[in-house]
N, C-alpha and C positions, 0 to 999 in steps of 0.2 A: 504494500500500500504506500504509495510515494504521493507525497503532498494532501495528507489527509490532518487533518485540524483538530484537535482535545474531542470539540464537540462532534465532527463528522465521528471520527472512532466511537464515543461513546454510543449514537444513534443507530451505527453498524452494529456495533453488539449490542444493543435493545433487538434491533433486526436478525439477528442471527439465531439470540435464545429466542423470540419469538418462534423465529421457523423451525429450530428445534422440537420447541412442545409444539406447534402446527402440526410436527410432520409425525413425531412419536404417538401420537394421538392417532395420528392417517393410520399409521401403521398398525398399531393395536387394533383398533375398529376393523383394519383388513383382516386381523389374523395372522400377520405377518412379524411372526415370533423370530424370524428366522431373518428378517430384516438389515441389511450385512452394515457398516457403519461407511463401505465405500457408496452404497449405494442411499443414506440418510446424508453423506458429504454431497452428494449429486442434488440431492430434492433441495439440500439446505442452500448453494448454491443460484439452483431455480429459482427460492424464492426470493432470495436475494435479489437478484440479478432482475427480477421482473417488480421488484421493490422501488429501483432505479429510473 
């Protein structure tokens, strides 16, 4: 992250534990025990990125 500000970083990580429980939640409700952490790094990612 290059040229990111106290405040940009702390808003990103509101936005990331956000997505986090977003996504752990997605998941559980799938059923999806088995749920790999590269693939909650990908969802987490998505929602980032569509955050933006």
């Amino acid at each position: 992250m290059s040229n990111v500000s106290p405040t940009n970083a702390v808003v990103s990580l509101d936005r990331y534990r956000l997505a986090v429980t977003r996504n752990r939640e997605s998941a559980r409700r799938a059923g999806a025990e088995d749920f790999s952490g590269s693939q909650l790094d990908a969802a987490i990612m998505r929602e980032i990125h569509a955050q933006r």
